[in-house]
C-alpha positions in Angstrom: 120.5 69.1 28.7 118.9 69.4 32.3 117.5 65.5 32.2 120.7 64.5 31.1 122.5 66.3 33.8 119.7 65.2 36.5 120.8 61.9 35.4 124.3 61.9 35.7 124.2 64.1 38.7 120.7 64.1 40.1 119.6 66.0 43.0 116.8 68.5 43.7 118.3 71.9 42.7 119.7 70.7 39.3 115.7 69.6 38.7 115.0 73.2 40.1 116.9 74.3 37.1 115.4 71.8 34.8 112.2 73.0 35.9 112.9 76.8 34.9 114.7 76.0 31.7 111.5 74.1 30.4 109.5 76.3 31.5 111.1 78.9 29.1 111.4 76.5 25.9 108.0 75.6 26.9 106.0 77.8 28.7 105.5 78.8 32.6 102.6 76.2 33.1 105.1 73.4 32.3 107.7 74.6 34.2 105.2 75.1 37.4 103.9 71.5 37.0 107.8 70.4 37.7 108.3 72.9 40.2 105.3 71.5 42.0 106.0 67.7 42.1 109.8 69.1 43.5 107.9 71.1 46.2 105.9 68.1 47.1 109.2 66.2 48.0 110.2 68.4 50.2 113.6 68.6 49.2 113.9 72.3 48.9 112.2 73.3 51.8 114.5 76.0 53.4 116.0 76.9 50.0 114.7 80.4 48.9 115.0 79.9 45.3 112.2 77.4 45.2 109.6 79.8 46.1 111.5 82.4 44.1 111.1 80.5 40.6 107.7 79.6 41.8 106.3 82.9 42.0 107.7 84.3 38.9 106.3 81.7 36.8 103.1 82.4 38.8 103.4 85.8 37.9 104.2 85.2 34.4 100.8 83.1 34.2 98.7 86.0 35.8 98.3 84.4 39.2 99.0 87.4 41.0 97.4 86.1 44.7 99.4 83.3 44.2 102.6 84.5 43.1 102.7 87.3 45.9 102.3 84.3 48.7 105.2 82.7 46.8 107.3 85.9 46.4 106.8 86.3 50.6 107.7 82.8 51.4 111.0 83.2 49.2 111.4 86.6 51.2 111.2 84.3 54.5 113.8 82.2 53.6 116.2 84.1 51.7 119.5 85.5 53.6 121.1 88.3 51.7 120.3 91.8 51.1 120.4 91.9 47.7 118.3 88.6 47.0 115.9 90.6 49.5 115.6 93.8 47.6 115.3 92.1 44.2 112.8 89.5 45.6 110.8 93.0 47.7 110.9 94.6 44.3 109.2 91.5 42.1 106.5 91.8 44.7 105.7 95.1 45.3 105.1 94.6 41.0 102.5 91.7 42.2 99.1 93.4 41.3 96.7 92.6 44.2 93.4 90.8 43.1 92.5 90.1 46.7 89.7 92.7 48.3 
């Protein structure tokens, strides 16, 4: 249903949704494949939720370096307290593999 809405109304945070909707019909590595090619437009740059779906399918995929440095970035850019706290509590859940 996302493609067709892309198509009909395409811009970048309806593929953001696209992109976390496949990647729960068909797995987080799908899903982070679309969130990537997104990222490398640029198009969501400033927008907080990019990094925010990034990291948890990161995290869902055992990336755990990864997913924290995308859990920060979200942190940077997101402006409300509650998105703050919820996005602080994800990562303090991050297990660190780095020494």
């Amino acid at each position: 249903m996302y493609g067709e809405l892309a198509r009909l109304v395409p811009s970048p945070v309806v593929e953001l949704n696209r992109a976390v909707a496949v990647s729960m019909a068909d797995g987080p590595d799908v899903g982070l494949a679309l969130l990537d090619s997104l990222t490398a437009t640029g198009a969501l740059a400033a927008y907080h939720l990019l990094p925010a779906a990034r990291a948890d399918l990161l995290r869902r995929l055992g990336r755990w370096d990864e997913a924290a440095v995308s859990y920060r970035e979200a942190l940077a850019l997101c402006a409300t307290d509650a998105e703050r706290r919820f996005l602080t509590r994800r990562l303090a859940q991050v297990p660190s593999t780095s020494q």
